[in-house]
C-alpha positions in Angstrom: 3.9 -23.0 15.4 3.6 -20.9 18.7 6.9 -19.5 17.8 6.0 -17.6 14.5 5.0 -14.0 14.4 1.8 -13.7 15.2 -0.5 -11.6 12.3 -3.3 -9.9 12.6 -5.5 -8.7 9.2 -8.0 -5.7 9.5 -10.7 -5.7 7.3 -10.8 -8.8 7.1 -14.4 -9.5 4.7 -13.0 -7.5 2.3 -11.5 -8.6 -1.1 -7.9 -7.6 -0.3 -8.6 -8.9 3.1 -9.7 -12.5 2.3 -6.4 -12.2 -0.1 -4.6 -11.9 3.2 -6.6 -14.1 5.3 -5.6 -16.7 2.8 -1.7 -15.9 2.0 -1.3 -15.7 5.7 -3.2 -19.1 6.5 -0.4 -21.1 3.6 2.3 -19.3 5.3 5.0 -21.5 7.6 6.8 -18.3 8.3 3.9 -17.1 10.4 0.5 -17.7 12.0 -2.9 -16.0 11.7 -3.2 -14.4 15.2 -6.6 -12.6 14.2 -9.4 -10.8 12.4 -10.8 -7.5 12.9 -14.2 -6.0 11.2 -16.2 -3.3 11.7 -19.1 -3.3 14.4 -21.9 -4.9 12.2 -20.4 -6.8 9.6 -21.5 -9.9 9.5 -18.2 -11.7 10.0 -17.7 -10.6 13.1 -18.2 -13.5 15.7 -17.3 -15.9 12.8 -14.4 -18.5 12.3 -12.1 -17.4 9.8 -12.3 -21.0 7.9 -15.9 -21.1 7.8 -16.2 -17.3 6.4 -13.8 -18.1 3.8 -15.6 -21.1 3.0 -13.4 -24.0 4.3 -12.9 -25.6 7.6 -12.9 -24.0 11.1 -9.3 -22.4 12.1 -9.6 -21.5 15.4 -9.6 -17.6 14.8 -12.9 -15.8 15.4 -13.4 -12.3 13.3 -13.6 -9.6 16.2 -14.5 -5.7 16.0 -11.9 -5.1 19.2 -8.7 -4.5 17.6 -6.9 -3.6 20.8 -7.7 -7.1 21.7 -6.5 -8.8 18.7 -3.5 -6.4 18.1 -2.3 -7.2 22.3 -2.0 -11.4 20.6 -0.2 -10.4 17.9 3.3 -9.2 16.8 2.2 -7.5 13.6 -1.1 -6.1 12.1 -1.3 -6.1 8.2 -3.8 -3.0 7.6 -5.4 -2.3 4.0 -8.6 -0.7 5.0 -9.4 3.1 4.7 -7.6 6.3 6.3 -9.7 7.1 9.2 -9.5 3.3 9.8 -6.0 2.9 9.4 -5.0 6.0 11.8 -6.7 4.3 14.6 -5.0 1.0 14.1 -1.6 2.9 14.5 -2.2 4.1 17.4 -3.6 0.5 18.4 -0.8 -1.2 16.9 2.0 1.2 18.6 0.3 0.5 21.8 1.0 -3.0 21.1 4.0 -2.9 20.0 3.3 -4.3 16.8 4.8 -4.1 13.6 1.9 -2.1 11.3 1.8 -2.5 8.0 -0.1 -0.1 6.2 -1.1 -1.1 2.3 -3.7 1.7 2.5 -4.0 4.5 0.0 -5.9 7.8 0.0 -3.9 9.4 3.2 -3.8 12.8 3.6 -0.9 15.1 5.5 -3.2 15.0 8.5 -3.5 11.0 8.2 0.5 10.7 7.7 1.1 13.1 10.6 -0.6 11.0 13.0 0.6 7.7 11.5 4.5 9.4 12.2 3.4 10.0 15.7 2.8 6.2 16.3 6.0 5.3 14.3 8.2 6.8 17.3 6.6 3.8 19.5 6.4 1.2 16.7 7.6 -0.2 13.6 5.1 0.5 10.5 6.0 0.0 7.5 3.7 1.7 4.3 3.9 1.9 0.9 1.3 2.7 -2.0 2.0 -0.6 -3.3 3.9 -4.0 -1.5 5.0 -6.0 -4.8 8.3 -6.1 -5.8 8.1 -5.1 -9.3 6.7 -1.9 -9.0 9.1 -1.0 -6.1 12.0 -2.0 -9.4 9.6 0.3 -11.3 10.0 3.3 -8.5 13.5 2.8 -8.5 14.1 2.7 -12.6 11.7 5.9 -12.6 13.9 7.7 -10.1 16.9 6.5 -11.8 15.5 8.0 -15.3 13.8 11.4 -13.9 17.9 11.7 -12.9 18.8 11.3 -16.4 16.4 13.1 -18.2 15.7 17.1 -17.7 12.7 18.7 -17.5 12.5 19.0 -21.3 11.3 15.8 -21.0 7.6 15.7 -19.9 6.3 13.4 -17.5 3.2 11.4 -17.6 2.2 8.6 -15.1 -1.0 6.8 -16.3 -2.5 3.8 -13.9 -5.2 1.8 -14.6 -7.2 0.0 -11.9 -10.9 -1.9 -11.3 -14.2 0.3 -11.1 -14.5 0.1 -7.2 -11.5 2.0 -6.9 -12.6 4.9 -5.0 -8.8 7.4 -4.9 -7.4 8.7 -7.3 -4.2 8.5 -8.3 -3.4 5.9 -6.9 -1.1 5.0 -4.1 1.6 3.6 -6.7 1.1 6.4 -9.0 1.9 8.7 -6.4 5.0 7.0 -5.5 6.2 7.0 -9.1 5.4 10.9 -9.0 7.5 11.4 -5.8 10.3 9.0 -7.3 10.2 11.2 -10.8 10.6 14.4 -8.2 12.7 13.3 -6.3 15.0 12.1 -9.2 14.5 16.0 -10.4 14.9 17.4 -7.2 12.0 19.2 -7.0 8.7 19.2 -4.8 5.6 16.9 -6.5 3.2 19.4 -4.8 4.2 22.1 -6.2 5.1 20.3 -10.0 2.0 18.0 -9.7 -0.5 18.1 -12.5 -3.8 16.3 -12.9 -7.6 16.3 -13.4 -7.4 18.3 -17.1 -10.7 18.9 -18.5 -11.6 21.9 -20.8 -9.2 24.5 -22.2 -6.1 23.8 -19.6 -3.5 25.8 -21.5 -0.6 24.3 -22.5 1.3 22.5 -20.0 3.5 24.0 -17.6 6.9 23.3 -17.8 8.9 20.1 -16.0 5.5 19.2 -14.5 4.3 15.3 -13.4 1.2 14.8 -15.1 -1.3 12.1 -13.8 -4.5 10.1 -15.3 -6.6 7.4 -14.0 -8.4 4.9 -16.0 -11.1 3.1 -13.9 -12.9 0.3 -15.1 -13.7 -3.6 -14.9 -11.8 -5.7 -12.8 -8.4 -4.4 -14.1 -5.9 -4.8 -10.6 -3.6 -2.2 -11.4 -1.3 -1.1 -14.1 0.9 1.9 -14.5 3.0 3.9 -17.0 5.4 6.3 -16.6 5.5 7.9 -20.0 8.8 10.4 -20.3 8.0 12.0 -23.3 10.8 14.1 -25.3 11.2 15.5 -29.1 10.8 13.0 -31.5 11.3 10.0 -28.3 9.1 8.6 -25.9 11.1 6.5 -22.6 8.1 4.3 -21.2 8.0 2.4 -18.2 5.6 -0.3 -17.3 4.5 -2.1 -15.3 1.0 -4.3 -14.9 0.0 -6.6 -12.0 -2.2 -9.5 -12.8 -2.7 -11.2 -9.6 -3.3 -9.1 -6.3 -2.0 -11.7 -4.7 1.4 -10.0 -5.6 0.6 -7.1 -2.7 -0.7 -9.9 0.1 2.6 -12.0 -0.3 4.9 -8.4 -0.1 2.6 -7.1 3.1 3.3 -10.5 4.9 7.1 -9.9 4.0 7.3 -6.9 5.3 5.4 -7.9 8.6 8.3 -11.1 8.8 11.1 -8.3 8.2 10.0 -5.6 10.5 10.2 -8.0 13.7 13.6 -6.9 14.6 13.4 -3.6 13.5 13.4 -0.2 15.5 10.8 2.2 15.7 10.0 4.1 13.3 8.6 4.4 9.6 9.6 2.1 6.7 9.3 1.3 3.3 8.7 -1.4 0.9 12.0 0.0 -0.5 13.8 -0.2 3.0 12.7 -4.3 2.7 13.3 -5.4 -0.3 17.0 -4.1 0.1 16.6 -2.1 -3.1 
């Protein structure tokens, strides 16, 4: 048991991160190293086991992440921007592979997080499972196919504590649909219509958000031409689909060499 990667969880009271906690704790490919929480949060100082209602496991919840991360040969991170920039530059100073499931980063966020990739393996995606990673790859493929008299539309659906919009995954569907036209998302990007818009600009990437209940993500990616609609889809039902794809990548990026990564890079795809 010594010998399996070490993995450490950040936010670790929270729902995703009991989701870890858990998948991590059933794993014999690795071995839960540690918890971090926030100063304050009433797990800290806890056992793990007793927090997530079961027996002691030997790992107490701690708000010193350079601690935890030092034990550790990978940190699985799906917290909140400001959060998740620090824990890079913990994780690179640890050596440890970073794997960073958290959405709502900015340029300035990603800038910093690239910084710590030169010392560190991290790998980040908007979304770990391995159906919508197909999904990106089929939109790409598609976006390719089609021309820009085809309008696209990516529509996601997630639960109403939700707090970005779009989503992670809908914005990787918007770079894939780019990248497939080989054009710039910033500059084709369109969302947030209310009012008289006009009419829509053309070869934009359109994007809603529907927020509500306890939905755990579904997305569309609606190409929409004369007369024919293409429509990809894809709905998760479980977010235990993103904890089991985190832990994978934390497993694959042992070996690796520094720098950033995708859930593309490994799933092989």
């Amino acid at each position: 048991m010594g010998n399996l990667p070490g993995i450490v969880i950040t936010g670790a009271s929270g729902r995703m991160g009991q989701m870890l906690l858990r998948t991590v704790l059933a794993s014999d490919k690795c071995r839960l190293a540690g918890a971090v929480e926030r100063t304050g949060n009433p797990w800290v100082g806890r056992d793990v086991g007793e927090m997530l209602g079961g027996q002691h496991v030997g790992v107490t919840v701690t708000d010193d992440a350079l601690e935890a991360f030092a034990k550790a040969q990978a940190v699985i991170d799906f917290t909140a921007p400001a959060a998740t920039v620090e824990f890079a530059a913990l994780a690179a100073q640890a050596r440890a592979v970073h794997v960073i499931g958290t959405t709502g980063l900015e340029a300035e966020h990603l800038a910093k997080i690239a910084a710590a990739a030169r010392h560190a393996v991290i790998v980040r995606a908007g979304n770990m499972s391995l159906g919508v990673n197909l999904l990106v790859k089929l939109t790409q493929k598609v976006a390719e196919a089609l021309d820009a008299d085809w309008d696209v539309e990516i529509v996601e659906a997630h639960h109403n504590k939700k707090i970005d919009a779009p989503s992670g995954t809908a914005l990787m569907l918007g770079e894939a649909a780019a990248e497939g036209r080989g054009v710039s998302l910033a500059q084709m990007r369109e969302s947030g219509r209310d009012g008289i818009t006009g009419a829509r600009a053309h070869g934009a990437i359109g994007f809603s958000a529907i927020r509500g209940g306890d939905i755990v993500g579904e997305h569309d990616v609606i190409f929409a031409g004369a007369g024919e609609r293409v429509i990809l889809r894809h709905v998760a039902t479980d977010r235990g689909i993103f904890a089991r794809g985190a832990l994978r990548a934390a497993i694959w990026g042992q070996d690796k060499s520094p720098g950033e990564y995708d859930m593309i890079d490994v799933l092989g795809l």
